[in-house]
LUMVEX-418281 format. One record per residue (C-alpha): residue number from 1; chain; x, y, z. Coordinates in steps of 0.5 Angstrom, whole numbers, plus 500, padded with zeros to 3 digits. Layout:
[r NUM, A, [X, Y, Z]]
...
// end
This chain:
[r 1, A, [017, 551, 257]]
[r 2, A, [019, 558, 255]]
[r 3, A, [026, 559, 252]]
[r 4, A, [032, 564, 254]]
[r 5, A, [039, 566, 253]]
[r 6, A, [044, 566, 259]]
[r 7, A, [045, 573, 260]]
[r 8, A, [049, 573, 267]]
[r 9, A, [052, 567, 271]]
[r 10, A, [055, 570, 278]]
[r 11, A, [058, 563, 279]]
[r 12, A, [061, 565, 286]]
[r 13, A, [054, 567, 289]]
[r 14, A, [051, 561, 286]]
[r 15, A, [045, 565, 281]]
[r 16, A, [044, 567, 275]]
[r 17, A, [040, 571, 270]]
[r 18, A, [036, 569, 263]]
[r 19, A, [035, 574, 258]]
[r 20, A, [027, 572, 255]]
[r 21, A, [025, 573, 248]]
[r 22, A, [020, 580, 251]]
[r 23, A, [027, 583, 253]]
[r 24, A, [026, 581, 260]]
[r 25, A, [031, 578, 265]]
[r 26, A, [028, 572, 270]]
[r 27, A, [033, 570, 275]]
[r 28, A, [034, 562, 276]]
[r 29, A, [038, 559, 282]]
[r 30, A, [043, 554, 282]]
[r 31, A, [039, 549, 285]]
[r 32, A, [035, 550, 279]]
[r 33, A, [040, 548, 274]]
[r 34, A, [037, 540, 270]]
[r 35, A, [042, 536, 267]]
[r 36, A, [049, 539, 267]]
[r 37, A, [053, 543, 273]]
[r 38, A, [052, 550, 274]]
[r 39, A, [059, 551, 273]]
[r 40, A, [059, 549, 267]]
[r 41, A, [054, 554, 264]]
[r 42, A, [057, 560, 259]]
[r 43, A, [053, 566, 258]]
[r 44, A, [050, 566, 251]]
[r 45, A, [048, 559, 251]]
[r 46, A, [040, 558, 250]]
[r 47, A, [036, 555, 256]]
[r 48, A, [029, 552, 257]]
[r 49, A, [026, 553, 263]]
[r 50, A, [019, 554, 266]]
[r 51, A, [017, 560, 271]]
[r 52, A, [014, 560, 277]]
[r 53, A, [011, 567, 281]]
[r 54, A, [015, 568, 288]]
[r 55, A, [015, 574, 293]]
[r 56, A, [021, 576, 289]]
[r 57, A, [018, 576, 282]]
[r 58, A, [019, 571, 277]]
[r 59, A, [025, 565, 278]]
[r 60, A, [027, 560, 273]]
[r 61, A, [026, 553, 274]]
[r 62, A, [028, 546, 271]]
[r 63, A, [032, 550, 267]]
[r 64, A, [036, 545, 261]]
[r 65, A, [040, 547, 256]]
[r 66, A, [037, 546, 249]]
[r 67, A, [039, 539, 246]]
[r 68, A, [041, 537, 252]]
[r 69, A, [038, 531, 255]]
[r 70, A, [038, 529, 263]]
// end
């Protein structure tokens, strides 16, 4: 599992981005969200999350809030 902050949340559009340790910003979908709503998510909080290659770069999955439990 790799770790991150919420950098950017697009709520309307239904994604958002996670800023990683390297600086670098993943994607991750709605969909991918585990324990809680995505719409109840704020920029800043810290994720776990793991990663997975796509024809589009890396994406974010099974993303969960740390301390939370699904």
């Amino acid at each position: 599992m790799a770790n991150g902050t919420i950098k950017q949340l697009f709520g309307n559009r239904g994604f958002g981005f996670i800023q990683i340790e390297e600086g670098q910003d993943i994607f991750f979908h709605a969909n991918e969200v585990r324990g809680t709503s995505f719409d109840s998510l704020t920029e800043g909080q810290l994720v776990e999350f793991e990663v997975t290659d796509t024809p589009k770069g890396k994406n974010a999955v099974n993303v969960t809030l740390v301390g939370e439990s699904g």
